[in-house]
N, C-alpha and C positions, 0 to 999 in steps of 0.2 A: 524270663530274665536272661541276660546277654552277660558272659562272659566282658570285661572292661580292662587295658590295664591302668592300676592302680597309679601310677606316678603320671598319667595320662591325663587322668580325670583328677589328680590334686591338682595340676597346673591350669585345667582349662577351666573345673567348677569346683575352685579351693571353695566357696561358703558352704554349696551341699555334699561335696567330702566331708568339711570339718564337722557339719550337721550327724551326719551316717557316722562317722568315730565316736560322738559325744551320745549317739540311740547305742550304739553297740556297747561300748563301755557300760552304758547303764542297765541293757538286757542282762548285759553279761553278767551282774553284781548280782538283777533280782533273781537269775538262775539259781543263782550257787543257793542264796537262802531258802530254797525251795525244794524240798524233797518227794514230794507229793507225784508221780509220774503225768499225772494228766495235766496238772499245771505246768509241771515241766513243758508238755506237750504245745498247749498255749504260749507259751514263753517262746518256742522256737518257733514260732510261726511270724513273730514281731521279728528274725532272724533271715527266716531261709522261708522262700514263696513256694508253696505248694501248688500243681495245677488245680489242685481241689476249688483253692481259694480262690486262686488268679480270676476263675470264670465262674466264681459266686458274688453273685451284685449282691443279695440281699442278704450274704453277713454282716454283724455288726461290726467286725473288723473294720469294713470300707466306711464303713458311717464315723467312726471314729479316726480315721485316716482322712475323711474331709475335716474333720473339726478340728483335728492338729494343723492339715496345712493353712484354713482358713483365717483359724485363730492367730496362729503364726503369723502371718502377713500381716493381720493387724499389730503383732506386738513390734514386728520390723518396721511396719511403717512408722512408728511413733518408737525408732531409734532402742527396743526393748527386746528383750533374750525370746528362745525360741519356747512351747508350747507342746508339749506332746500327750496324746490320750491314748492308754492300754487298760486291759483287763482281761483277767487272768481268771476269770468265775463261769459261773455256769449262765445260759443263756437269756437266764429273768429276772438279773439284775438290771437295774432301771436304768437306762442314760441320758446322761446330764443333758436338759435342755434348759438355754436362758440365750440371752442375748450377750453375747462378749462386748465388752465393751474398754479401750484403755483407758479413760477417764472419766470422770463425774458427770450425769447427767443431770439436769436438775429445771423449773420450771421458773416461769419468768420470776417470782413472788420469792423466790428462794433465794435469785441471782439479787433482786431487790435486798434484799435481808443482809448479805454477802457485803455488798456497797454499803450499806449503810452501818457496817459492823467497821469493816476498814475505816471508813471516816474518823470514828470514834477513836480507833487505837490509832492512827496517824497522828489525829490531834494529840490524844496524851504524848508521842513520844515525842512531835514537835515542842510541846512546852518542855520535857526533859532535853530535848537536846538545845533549847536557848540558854539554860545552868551549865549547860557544858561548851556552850559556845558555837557560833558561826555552824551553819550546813556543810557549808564551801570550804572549811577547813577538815583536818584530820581527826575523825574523833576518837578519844582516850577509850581504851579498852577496858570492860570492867572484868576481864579474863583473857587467857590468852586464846590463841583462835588461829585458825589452819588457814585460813583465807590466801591466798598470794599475795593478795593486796594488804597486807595487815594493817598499815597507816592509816586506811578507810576505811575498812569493814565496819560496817553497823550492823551486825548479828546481832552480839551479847547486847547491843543498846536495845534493838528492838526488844529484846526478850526482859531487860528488866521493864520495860515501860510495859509492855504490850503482854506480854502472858507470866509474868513472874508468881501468879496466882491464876487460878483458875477458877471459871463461874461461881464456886461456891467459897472464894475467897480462901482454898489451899493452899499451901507454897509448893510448886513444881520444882523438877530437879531438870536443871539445863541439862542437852546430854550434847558435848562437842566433838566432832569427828579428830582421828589422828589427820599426819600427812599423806594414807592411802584413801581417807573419805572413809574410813571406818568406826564409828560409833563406839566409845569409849566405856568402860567397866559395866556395861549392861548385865554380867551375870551375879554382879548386886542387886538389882531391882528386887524389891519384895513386894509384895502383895498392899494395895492403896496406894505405892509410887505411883504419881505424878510427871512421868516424863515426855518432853519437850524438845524437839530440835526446830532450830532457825537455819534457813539457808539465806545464802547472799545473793543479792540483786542488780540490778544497775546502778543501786547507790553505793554499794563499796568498791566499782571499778573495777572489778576482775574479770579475768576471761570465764567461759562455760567450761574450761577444764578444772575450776576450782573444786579443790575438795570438798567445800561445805557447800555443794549446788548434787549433789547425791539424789534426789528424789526428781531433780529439771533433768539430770541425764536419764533416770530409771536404771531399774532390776535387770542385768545382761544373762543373770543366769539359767540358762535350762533347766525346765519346772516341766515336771509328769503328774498329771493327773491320773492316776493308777484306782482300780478296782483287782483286791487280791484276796477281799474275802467278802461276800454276799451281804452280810451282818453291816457293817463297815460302810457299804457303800464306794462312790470314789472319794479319795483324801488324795492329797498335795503332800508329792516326793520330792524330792531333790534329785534334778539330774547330774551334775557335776557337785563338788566339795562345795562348800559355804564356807568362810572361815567368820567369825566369832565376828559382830559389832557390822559385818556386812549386810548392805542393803538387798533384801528378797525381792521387794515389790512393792505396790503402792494398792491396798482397797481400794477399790472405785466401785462404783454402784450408782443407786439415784439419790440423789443429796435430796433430801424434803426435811420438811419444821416439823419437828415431832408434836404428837398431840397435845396440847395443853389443858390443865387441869382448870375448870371452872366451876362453883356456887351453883347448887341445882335451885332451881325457879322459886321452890318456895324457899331460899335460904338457909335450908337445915346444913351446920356442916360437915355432919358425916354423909347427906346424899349428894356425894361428888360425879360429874361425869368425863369422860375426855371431849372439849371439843375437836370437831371433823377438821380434818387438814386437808385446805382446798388446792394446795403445794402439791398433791401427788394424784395421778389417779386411780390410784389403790384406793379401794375406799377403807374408813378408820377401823372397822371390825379386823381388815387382813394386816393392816400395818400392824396393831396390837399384839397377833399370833404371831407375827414375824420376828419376835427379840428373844431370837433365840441364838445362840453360837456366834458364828461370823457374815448372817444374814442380817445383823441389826448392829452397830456399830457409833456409842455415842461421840459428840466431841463437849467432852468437860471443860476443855480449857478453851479451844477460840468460844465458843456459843454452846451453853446445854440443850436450845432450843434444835440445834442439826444432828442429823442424825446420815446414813448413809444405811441405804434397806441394798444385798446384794444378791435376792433370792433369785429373782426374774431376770435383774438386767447387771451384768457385774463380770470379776474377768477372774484367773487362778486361786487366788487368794482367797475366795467364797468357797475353798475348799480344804480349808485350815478348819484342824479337828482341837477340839480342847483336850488340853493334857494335864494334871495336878505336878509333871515336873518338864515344863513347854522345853522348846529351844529356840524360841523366837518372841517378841514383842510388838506391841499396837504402838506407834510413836503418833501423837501428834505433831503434823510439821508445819511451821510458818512458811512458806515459801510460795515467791511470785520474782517470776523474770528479770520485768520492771517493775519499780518503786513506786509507779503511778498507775496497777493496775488493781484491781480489788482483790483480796486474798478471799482466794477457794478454800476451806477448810482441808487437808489431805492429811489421810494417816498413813505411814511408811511403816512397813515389816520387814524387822531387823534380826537378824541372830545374833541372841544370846550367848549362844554356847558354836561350837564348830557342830558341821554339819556334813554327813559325809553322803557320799553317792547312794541312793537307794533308802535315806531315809527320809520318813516322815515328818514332814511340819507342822508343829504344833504352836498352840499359844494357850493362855490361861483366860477365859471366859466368864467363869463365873464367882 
């Protein structure tokens, strides 16, 4: 390591200065909770470089040092907060392999299903919005709405046409962002809420800086995937504060048809089976083990049939641990750029509650 000075290297590489202050600050925080000397010990080494380490290739230090920056790059390329991997255990703890990925993967059969969902809710709001009048004019809001554009926004429209219920014909609770793009009285939610955000599109005329387009800009905040106790595994920390109704991040994984339930041959109807989902290449035995926590992920409200598996192929957020008192939430979200493209099912995780440096994100699962 080389001696640097400091107001040298903020003006010439202000990104990975402001990078190195926002690792430091959060070494620093998970020091202090940590009494244990050997841990301690691990901790300072995420700090201050040993020659020990420097010229060991085959710690896992370095292997986790490629998967932050590599990961990283993807979430910058796709305009998203930075990525970081630490662990603080003993040396046989397992490390996370999967394929990072920033958004949905899915097969041709699925993208088919997707279009063919969109058509359906298009049509319905088309006919509500001829009760309300003209495309090309201003349409009345049936709430108020953070939009820039307020005259135009068609959020709350889509949402009474398009998901005012969900598959199983529930009433869902619209959740509207303030004037910062923050997601409003979420730490009501109880247990069977049904919540719903719409974002705006090319039909309500606003710019990308609009507040209700929160999930098209993504999650800026630095997220640690930390391992600090054996048992535990890695779980998803919080590198900087989160404040209450703020966007985390977006699940992504492989969007596939969940398995559907069929009449076994000879008609009995208790010998039910799942039929195979030819939507994924997992075969049906592995997808079934898979609904478990935040590897398996339904959407109740666009389609009961999708689902999002985040075990193999998937990005931070498949590291959200279930909690009986979370700090965060699963949101299904309507949003798509243009108004003439097919909606991707996407679920956004939002805190509930404030969230401060160094801790864990949770959400309620079961």
């Amino acid at each position: 390591m080389y001696d640097v000075d400091v107001e040298w290297f903020r003006k010439h590489y202000k990104r990975v200065y402001d990078i190195a202050e926002a690792r430091n600050k959060f070494v620093a925080v998970i020091k202090e909770k940590v009494s244990d000397k050997e841990k301690k010990a691990l901790i300072e080494l995420e700090q201050c470089m040993t020659l020990d380490l420097q010229y060991d290739c085959s710690n896992r230090y370095w292997f986790l040092q490629d998967l932050t920056y590599f990961h990283s790059k993807i979430q910058r390329d796709s305009g998203l907060g930075n990525v970081h991997y630490m662990c603080i255990t003993g040396p046989t703890t397992p490390l996370p392999i999967y394929t990072f990925v920033s958004q949905h993967v899915m097969q041709e059969r699925v993208l088919s299903k997707c279009i063919e969902e969109t058509r359906r809710l298009d049509k319905t709001t088309q006919k509500k919005a001829l009760r309300n009048g003209p495309s090309d004019k201003p349409s009345p809001q049936l709430r108020t709405t953070p939009c820039k554009n307020k005259e135009w926004c068609k959020c709350n429209l889509n949402y009474a046409s398009m998901v005012r219920r969900n598959s199983f014909g529930k009433r869902t609770k619209l959740c509207i962002p303030d004037d910062m793009g923050r997601l409003q009285n979420l730490d009501e939610h109880r247990f069977g809420d049904e919540y719903v955000s719409v974002e705006c599109s090319s039909a309500c005329k606003c710019s990308k800086n609009c507040p209700r387009r929160q999930l098209q800009k993504g999650g800026k905040k630095m997220l640690v995937v930390l391992c600090e106790d054996e048992r535990n595994e890695y779980e998803l920390v919080a590198g900087e504060p989160i404040v209450a109704g703020e966007l985390i991040g977006e699940l992504v994984g492989e969007l596939f048809l969940a398995p559907q339930q069929e009449e076994d041959s000879n008609g009995s109807p208790v010998a039910k089976r799942s039929k195979p989902d030819a939507s994924s290449p997992m075969n049906r035995t592995t997808q079934l083990n898979l609904k478990d926590g935040p590897f398996y992920k339904t959407f109740s409200i666009f389609n009961a049939e999708m689902a999002i598996i985040s075990r193999h192929i998937g990005n931070a957020m498949r590291f959200i641990r279930h909690s009986e008192s979370p700090n965060s939430l699963f949101i299904e979200t309507l949003s798509r750029v243009n108004h003439k493209d097919p909606i991707i099912p996407r679920m956004g995780v939002f805190a509930s509650k404030d969230i401060a440096i160094g801790d864990k994100i949770t959400a309620f699962f079961y």
